[in-house]
N, C-alpha and C positions, 0 to 999 in steps of 0.2 A: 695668295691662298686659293687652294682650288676651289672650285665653285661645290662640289658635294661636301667639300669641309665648312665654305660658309654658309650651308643651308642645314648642316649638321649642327651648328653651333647656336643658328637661327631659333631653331624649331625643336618644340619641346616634345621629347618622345617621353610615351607613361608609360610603364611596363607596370600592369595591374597584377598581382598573384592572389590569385584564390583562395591561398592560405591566409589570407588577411597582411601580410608582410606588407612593409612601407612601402611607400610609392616612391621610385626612382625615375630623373628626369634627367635630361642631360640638354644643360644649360648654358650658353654665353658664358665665357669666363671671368671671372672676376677682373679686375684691374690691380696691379700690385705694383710697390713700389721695394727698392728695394734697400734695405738697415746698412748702416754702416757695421765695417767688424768691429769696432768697438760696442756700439749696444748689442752684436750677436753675443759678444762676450759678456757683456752686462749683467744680459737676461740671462742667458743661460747660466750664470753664477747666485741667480735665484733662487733657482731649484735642484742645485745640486744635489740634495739628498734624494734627489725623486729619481735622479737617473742610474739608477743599479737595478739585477735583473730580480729585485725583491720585493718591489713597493708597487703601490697604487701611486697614482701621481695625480696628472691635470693636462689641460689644453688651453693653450692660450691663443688669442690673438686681437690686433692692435689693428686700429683703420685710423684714414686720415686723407682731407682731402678727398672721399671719393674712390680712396685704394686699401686695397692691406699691405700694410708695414712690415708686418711679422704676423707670423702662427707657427706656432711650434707645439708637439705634447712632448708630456718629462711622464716618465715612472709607465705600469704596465694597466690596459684596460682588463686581461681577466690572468691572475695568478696564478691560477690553477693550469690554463694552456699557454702560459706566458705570452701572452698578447699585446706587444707594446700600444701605446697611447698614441692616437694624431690626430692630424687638426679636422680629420673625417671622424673620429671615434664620437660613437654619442652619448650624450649622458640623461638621466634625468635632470634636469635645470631649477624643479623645485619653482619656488615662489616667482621665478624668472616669467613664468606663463601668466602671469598676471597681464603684464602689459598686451600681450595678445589681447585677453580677453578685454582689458582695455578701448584699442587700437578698435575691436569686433564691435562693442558700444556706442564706440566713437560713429563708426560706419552707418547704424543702423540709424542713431540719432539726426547725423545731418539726411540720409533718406529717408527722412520723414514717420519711419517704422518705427519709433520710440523715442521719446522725452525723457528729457532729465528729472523731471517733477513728477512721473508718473510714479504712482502708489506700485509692489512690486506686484502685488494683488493682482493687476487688472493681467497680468501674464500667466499667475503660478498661483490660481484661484487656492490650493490647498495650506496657503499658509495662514488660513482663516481663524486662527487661534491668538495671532499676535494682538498684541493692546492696541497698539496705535501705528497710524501709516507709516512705512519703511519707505523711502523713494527710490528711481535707479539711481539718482544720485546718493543718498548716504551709502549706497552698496556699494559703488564707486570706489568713494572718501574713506570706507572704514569709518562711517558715522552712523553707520544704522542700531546699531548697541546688539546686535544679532551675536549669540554666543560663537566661539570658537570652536568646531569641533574636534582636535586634537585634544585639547582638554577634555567634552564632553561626551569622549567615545570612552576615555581610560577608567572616566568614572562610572561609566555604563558598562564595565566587565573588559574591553576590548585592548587586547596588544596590540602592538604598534607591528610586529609582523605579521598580525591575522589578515587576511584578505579583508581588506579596507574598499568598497565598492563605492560607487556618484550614487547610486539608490541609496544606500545605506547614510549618506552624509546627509541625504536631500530628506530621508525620513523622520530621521532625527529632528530638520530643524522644520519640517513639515508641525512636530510636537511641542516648538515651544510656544510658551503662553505668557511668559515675561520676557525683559532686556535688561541687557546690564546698564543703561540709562536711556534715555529719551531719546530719540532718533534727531539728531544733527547737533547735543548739544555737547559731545567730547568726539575726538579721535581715540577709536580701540581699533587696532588692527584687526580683521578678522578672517580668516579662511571661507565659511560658509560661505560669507557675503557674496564673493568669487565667485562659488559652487553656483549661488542662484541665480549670476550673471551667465552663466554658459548656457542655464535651462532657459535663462528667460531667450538667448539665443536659438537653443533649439526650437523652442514654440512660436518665434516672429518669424523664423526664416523657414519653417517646416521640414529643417533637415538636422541629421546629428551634428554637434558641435564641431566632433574632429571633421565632416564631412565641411564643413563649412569651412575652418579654418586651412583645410585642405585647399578646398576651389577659389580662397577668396583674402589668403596671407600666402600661404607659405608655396604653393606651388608657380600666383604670379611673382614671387621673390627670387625664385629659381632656391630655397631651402629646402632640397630635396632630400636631406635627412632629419627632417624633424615632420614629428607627428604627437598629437594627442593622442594618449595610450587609454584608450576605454576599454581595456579589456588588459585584465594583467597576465593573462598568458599571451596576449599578442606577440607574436614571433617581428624582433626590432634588429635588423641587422646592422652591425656594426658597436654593438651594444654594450659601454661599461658595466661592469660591476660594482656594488658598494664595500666597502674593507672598513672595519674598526681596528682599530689595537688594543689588545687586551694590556694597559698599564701603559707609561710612557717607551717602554722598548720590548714591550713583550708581544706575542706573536700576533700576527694579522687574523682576522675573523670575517667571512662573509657576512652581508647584511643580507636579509630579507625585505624586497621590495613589491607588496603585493596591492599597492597603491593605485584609485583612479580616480582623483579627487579634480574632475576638469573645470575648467576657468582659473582655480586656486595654482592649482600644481598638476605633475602628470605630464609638461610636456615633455616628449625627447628630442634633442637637437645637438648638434654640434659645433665645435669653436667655428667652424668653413662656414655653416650655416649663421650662426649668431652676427658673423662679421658683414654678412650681409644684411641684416637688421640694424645693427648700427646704424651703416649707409642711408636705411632708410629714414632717420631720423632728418637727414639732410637732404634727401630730392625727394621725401616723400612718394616714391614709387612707387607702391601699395599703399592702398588707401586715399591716398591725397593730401594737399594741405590741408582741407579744413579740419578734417579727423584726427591727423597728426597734430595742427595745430590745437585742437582741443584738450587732443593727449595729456597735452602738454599744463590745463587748465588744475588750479588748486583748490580743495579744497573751501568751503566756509563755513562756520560755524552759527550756529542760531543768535551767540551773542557779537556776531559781525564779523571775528576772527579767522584769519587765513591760516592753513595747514600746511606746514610740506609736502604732502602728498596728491598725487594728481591720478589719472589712470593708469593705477599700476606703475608707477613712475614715482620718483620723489624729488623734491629740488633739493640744491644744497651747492655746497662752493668746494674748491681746492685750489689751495695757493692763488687766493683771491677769484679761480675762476667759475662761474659757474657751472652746474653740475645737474644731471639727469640720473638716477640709479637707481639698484635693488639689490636685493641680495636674496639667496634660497638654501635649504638645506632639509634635507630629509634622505633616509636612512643612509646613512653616511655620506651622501653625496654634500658638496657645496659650490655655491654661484655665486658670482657676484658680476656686475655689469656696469658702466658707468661710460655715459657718455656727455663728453664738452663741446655744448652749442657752438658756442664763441670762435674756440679753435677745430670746429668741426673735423673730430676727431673722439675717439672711443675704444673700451678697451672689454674685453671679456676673460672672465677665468673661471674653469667649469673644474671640478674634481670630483674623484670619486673617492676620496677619501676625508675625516673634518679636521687630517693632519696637515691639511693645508688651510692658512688663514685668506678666501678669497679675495677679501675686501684691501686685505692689505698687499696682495700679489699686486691685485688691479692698480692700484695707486703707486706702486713701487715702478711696474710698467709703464702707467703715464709720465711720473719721471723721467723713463727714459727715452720714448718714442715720441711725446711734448710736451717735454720739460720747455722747450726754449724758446713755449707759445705760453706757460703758465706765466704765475707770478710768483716769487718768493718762496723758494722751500719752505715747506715747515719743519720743524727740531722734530718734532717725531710724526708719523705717518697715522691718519684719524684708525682708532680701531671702532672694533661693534659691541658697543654699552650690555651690560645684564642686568637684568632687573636684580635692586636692589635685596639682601636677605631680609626676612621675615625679622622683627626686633625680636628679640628675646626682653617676657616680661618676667616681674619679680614673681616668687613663688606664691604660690596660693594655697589656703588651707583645703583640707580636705573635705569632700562630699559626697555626699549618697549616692554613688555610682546607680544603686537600685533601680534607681526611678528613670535612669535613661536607658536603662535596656529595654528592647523589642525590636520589632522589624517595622524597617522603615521603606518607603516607596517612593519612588519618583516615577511618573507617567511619564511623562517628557521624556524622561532614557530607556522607560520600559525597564527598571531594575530594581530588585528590592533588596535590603542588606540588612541581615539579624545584625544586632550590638547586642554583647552579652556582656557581662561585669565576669573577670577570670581572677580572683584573689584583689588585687589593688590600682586593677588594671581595666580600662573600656578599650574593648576587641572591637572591632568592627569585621566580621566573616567574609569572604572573597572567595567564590570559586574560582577565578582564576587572576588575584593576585596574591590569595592564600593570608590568612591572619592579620589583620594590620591591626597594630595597638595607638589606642590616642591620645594624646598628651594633654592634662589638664592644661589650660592655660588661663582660665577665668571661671564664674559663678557656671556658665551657660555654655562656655567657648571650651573650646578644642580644637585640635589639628594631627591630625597623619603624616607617616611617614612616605605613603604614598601621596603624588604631585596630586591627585584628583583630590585628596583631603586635606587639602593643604591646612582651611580652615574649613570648621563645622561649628555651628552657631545652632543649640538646640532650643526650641520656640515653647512656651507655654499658654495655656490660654488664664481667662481670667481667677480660675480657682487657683493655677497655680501646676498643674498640671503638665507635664512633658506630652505635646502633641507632636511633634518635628524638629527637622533642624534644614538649614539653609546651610550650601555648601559652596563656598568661592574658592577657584580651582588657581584664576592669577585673575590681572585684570580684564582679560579677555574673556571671562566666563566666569560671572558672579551671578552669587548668591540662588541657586538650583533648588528647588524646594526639593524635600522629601517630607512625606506625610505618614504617620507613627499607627499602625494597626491596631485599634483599641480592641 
């Protein structure tokens, strides 16, 4: 090799654009090994329906050893300029950025810049409202009982296409004053939690998050298409779009993705880029051992109890093997990720569309690129659980709608909602989800047809008196006060 080629390969050139545009590096190339044509056959008989010039599709790829196996994309990144899919195309990754912000924790804790035990308070003085200490650790764990804000924007008037801002997440839970339980005595998944781990990053390390994760993950990884999107018109080259289907075979629909929810979600990245994060799972080359090795730390629970969950990471098995993973999804995109210590080796499937099952691609691939480092197929491939439905209870008689009507407020969302009695029916008013009707279900109890009313529990004081009601959205975001304007 000539000597300007190995000093090209060497040395990481930035090309900075003033437009805010990603940072491009050109980096040492990967290491690759190369698939038999039986699994090129394999896989590609995967995603057969992705490869016609009509769909959205995905990007996949497989490491092992310290190389990539495979990468391949199926189906198109934007359908409108017909832009096929590859293993450079980027995506939003969804809940995938967790572990970053993970990894980011991991760093600052062993240099001495933050403790696990530390209250979140002593970083992000404005959450002065809360009852009792939150630690970095429950934010971690998803044990801090901190509400969810997907749920607690829907209920505070907001779509899920509205320009959705890290201000606007980080205000929000700036305002709450209760939790959905005591800080480290359940696991509830939460988004916030995330959210507060990237500020509390910004404030120990004096710089912006993406700025950080910039100089201090992904640029020493040579992931020189993935970036934290704090700004949603950030011009992202190379950049999927989201697609839904209207019905099981009816037409494609652009998503609106106007999202900057950083630590939680919000990164962009690519299958090229992801497969080099794998890797790192095993020489730990950003970061180091210890950080990675803490990554890698579970969970515990105040009554002794160990979690699956770790930084941004979860454990778990396949075909007897151990298992590292996550999975993401938001506006139509989906991730999943999973990598096996053991057989060090790892797999990734990004899509831009939820007509692909990621979790179950991932594991389909493992199959086939270390199948013959697992153990024991299983009869069917694990899929991703849904929260069970709500019971249906027996009927109940009827009551005085009267006395629950008025306008009700929540401080914490900043939002008030008339209920008015219409004929036999409690309204609850929505300027912008328009009418919702509520369903008796008990003396006090009701629930909506929108997700944010799932249930509503209206409160009296001791005369007897309708003062409020308390609203649980799922378990991630329980019981919300609103308080009734006498």
């Amino acid at each position: 090799m000539a000597r300007s080629t190995i000093a090209s390969a060497a040395l990481t050139l930035v090309l900075a654009f003033t437009s805010g545009l990603v940072l491009i590096s050109a980096t040492a190339p990967i290491a690759r090994a190369q698939p038999s044509p039986d699994q090129l056959r394999r896989a590609d008989s995967l995603f057969a329906e992705f490869t016609g010039r009509d769909s959205p599709g995905l990007a996949v790829a497989v490491v092992r050893d310290g190389k990539v196996v495979f990468t391949k994309g199926y189906g198109l990144a934007n359908l409108e300029h017909q832009i096929p899919i590859t293993p450079a195309t980027v995506f939003d990754v969804a809940s995938l950025s967790k572990q970053f912000t993970g990894l980011g924790v991991a760093m600052l804790v062993q240099q001495g810049k933050v403790a696990l035990s530390d209250d979140i308070r002593k970083y992000i003085p404005e959450l002065q409202l809360l009852p009792q200490p939150i630690t970095v650790d429950h934010l971690v764990h998803h044990t801090s009982g901190m509400r969810d804000w997907p749920g607690t924007l829907t209920l505070a008037g907001w779509r899920y296409d509205d320009v959705i801002s890290f201000d606007q997440i980080l205000t929000m839970a700036y305002q709450q004053k209760t939790l959905n339980f005591p800080p480290g005595s359940e696991y509830t998944y939460s988004n916030t939690g995330y959210n507060l781990l990237a500020e509390m990053v910004k404030r120990v390390t004096g710089t912006s998050f993406r700025t950080w994760t910039d100089d201090h993950i992904f640029r020493p990884l040579g992931m020189t298409h993935s970036v934290f999107r704090d700004d949603h018109q950030l011009i992202v080259p190379q950049r999927a779009l989201g697609y839904s289907r209207v019905g099981a075979n009816g037409p494609w629909r652009g998503v609106t993705n106007n999202l900057t929810a950083l630590g939680s979600s919000s990164l962009m990245s690519s299958a090229d880029d992801m497969a080099r994060w794998l890797m790192n799972f095993d020489d730990a080359r950003v970061g180091g051992s210890g950080p990675m090795a803490l990554m890698r730390t579970r969970g515990v629970l105040t009554n002794g109890s160990e979690i699956p969950y770790a930084f941004g990471i979860s454990h778990g098995t396949y075909r007897s093997a151990p298992t590292l993973s996550h999975s993401g999804s938001w506006a139509a995109f989906a991730s999943f990720l999973v990598q096996f210590p053991q057989q060090r080796a790892g797999v990734v499937v990004l899509a831009n569309t939820p007509s692909v099952n990621a979790s179950r691609a991932a594991f389909a691939l493992a199959d086939i690129f270390v199948g013959d480092a697992l153990g024991v197929a299983p009869v069917a491939l694990p899929t991703t659980s849904s929260p069970p439905p709500l019971l249906e209870r027996a009927a109940t008689p009827p009551v005085a709608l009267a006395e629950f009507a008025g306008t009700y407020e929540s401080d914490e969302l900043g939002i008030a909602y008339p209920v008015e009695v219409r004929g036999t029916q409690l309204i609850v008013r929505s300027r912008r989800h328009g009418d919702i009707p509520l369903q008796h279900r008990g003396r006090d109890d009701f629930s909506g047809a929108l997700g944010g009313l799932r249930s509503v529990q209206f409160h009296r004081d001791g005369s007897g008196r309708v003062v409020g009601f308390a609203v649980t959205i799922d378990e991630r975001s329980r019981n919300i006060r609103f308080v009734k304007h006498q």
